[in-house]
C-alpha positions as CSV (number, residue, x, y, z in Angstrom):
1,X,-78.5,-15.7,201.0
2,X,-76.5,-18.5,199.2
3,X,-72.9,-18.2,198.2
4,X,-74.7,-17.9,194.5
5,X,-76.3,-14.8,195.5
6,X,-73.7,-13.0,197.3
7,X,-70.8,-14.1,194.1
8,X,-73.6,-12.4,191.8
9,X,-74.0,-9.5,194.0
10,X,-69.6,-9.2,194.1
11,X,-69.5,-9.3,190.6
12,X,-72.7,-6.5,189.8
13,X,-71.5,-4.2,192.4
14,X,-67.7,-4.4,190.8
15,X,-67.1,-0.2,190.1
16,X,-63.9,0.9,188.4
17,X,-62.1,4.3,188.3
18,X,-62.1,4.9,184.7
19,X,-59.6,7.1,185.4
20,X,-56.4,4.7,186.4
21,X,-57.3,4.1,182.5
22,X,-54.4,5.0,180.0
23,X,-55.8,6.8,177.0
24,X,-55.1,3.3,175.0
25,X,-56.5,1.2,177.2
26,X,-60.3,0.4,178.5
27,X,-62.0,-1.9,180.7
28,X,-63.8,-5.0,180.0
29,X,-66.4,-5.5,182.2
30,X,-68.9,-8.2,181.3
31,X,-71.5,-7.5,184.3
32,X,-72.2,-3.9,183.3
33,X,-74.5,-3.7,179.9
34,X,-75.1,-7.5,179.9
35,X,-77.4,-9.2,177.2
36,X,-80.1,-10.5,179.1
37,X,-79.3,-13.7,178.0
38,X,-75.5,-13.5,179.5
39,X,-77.0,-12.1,182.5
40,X,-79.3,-15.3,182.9
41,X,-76.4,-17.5,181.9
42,X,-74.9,-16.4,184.9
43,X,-77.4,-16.5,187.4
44,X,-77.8,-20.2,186.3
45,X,-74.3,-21.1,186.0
46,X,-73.4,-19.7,189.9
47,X,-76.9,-20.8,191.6
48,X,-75.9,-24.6,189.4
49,X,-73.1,-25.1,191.3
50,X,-72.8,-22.6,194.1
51,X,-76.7,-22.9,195.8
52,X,-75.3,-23.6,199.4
53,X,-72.9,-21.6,201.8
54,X,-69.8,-24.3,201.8
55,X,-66.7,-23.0,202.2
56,X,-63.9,-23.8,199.2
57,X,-60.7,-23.4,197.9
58,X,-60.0,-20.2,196.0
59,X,-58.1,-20.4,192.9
60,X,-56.4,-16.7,191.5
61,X,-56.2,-15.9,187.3
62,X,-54.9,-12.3,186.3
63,X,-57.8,-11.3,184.6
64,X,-61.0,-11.7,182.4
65,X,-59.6,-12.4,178.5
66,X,-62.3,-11.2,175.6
67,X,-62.9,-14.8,174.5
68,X,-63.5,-16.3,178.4
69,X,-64.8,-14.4,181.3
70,X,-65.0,-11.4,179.3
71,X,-68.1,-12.7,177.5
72,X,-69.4,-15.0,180.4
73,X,-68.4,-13.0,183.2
74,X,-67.2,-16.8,184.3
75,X,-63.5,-17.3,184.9
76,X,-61.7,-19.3,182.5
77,X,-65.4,-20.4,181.1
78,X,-66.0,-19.3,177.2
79,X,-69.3,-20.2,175.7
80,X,-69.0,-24.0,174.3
81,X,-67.2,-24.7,178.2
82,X,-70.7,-22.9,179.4
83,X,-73.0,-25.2,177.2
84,X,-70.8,-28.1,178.5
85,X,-71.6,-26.8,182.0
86,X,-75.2,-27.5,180.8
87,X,-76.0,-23.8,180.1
88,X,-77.5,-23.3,177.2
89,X,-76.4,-20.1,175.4
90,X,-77.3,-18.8,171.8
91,X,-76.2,-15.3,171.3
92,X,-72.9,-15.5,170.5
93,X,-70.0,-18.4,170.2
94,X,-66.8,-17.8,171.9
95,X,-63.7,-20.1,172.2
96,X,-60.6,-19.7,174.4
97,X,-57.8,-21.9,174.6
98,X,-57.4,-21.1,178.4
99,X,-61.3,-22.6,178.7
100,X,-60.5,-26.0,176.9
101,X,-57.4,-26.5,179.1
102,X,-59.1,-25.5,182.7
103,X,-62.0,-27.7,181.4
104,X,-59.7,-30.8,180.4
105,X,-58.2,-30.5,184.4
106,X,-61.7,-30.2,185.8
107,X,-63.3,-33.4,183.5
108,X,-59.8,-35.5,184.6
109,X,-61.1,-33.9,188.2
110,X,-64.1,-35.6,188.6
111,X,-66.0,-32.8,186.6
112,X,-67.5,-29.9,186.9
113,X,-70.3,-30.6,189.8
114,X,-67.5,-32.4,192.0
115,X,-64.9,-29.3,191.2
116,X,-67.1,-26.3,191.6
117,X,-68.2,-28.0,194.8
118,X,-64.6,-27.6,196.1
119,X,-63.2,-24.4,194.5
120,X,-64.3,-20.8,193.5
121,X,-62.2,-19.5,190.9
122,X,-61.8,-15.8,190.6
123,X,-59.3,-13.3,189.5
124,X,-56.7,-10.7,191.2
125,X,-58.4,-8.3,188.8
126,X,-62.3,-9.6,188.4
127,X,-62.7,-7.0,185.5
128,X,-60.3,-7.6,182.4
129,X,-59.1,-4.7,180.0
130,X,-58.4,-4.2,176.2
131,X,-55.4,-2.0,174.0
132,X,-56.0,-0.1,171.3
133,X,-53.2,-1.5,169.2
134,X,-53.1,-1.2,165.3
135,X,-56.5,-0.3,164.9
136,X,-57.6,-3.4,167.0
137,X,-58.6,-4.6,170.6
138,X,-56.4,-7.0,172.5
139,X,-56.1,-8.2,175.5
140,X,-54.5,-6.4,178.4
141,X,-53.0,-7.9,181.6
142,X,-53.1,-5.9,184.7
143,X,-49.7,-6.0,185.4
144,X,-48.6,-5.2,181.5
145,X,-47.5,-1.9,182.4
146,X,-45.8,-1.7,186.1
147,X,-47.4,2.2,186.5
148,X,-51.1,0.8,185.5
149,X,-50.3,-1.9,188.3
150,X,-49.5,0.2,190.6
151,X,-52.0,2.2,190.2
152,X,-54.5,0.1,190.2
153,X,-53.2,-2.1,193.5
154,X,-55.6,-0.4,196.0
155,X,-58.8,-1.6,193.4
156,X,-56.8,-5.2,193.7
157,X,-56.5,-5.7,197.2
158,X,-59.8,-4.7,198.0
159,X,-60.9,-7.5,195.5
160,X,-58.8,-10.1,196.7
161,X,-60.0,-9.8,199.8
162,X,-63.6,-10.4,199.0
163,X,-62.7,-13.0,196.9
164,X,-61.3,-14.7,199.9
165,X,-64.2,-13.7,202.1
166,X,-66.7,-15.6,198.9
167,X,-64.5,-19.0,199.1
168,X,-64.5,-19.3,202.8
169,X,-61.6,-20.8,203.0
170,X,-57.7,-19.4,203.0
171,X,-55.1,-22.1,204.0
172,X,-53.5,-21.5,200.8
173,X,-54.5,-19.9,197.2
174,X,-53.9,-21.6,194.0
175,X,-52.8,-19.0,191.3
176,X,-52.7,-19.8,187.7
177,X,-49.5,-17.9,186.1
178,X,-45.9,-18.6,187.9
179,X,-44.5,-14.8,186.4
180,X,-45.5,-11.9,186.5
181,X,-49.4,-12.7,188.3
182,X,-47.6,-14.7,191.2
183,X,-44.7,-11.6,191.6
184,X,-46.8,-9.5,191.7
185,X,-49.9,-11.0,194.2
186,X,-46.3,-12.3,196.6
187,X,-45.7,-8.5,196.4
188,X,-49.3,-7.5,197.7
189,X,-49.4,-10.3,200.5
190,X,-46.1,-9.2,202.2
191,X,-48.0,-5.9,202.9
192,X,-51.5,-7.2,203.4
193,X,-50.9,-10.8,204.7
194,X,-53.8,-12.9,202.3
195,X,-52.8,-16.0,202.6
196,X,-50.1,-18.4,204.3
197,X,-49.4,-19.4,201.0
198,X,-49.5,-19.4,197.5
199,X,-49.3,-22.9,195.3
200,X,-48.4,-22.0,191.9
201,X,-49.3,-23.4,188.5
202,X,-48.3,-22.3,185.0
203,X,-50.9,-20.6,183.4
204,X,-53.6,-22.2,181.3
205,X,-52.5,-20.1,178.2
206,X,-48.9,-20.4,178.1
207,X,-49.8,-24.4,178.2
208,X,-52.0,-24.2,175.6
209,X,-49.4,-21.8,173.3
210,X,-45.9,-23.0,174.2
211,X,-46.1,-26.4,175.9
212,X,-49.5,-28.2,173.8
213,X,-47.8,-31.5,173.5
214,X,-47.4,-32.1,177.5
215,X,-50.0,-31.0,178.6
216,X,-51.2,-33.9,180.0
217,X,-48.0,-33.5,182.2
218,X,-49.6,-30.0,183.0
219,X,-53.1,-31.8,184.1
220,X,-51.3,-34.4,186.0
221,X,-49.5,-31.1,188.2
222,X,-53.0,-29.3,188.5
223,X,-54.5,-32.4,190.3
224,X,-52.0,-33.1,192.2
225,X,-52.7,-29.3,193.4
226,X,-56.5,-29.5,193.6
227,X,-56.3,-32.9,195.4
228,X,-53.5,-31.3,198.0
């Protein structure tokens, strides 16, 4: 079995509790109910660049966005990325500003064959979730609301952990978001020991939304992380 096979297999057997849910909240979970068209996307995307059993660097989001890994199931990976990745896809068009920016970092990498050969990015929640807001869905962080967080910690750790177990390797985590996503995973590793350490970067989205015009200096910082 190929680390392809046993990501695909994490993310299929992924069950949630429906009932840590708050009555205006639900899950996103792209791998139950998939088109069989996102389900092939995947299975080509993670047996492109994950066919072997090489250990790599594991790199932490918060969780799957509507736009991104809530329609691919791929972290940080909306639909035009996925074509870029060289999988074709025709159901549906998604675009996420997170995606362009992880994808501009991964292009001044080397690309995506040299950076998917050294990391495996995941999520400290692998499923995403949704607010009823105004008579609309919007996206939900995990750690919105600190008794949903809380309640939802055991699900988290048992993830992380076979998130790490999937990379292979644990000197340190990268984890995109410096607030509340890094307070709160610091929080979990004092009690459950993940890593040695944590390396911090701001996350994709607030670049894209507050700090567009240096984002360059934002790529320069996430290569000099990935190339540590």
């Amino acid at each position: 079995m190929t680390k392809a096979d046993r990501i695909l297999a994490f993310y299929k057997s992924l069950d949630f509790d429906r009932s840590l849910l708050h009555e205006d909240l639900d899950v996103l979970n792209p791998f139950e109910d998939a088109s069989s068209e996102q389900d092939q996307a995947l299975y080509s995307f993670y047996h492109k660049f994950y066919n072997d059993n090489t250990s790599r660097n594991l790199i932490l989001g918060i969780n799957p966005g509507r736009l991104g890994a809530g329609a691919t199931g791929i972290p940080f990976t909306d639909t035009k990325r996925l074509i870029e990745c060289g999988i074709p896809f025709k159901s549906f068009s998604t675009y996420e500003p997170s995606s362009v920016f992880v994808y501009e970092a991964i292009n001044s990498y080397g690309g995506s064959k040299k950076f998917y050969e050294q990391f495996f990015i995941g999520s400290v929640c692998p499923l995403g979730f949704v607010m009823h807001k105004n008579g609309n869905w919007i996206n939900f962080n995990y750690y919105d609301r600190s008794s949903f967080s809380n309640a939802l910690a055991p699900f988290l750790v048992t993830q992380i952990k076979k998130q790490i177990e999937l990379a292979g390797k644990n000197e340190r985590i990268i984890v995109f978001g410096t607030g509340k996503n890094l307070k709160f995973l610091e929080k979990l590793n004092k009690e459950h020991h993940f890593t040695p350490e944590f390396l911090p970067l701001e996350h994709p989205r607030y670049i894209m939304q507050y700090k567009y015009k240096d984002r360059e200096q934002y790529i320069e910082k996430y290569l000099e992380a990935f190339t540590r």
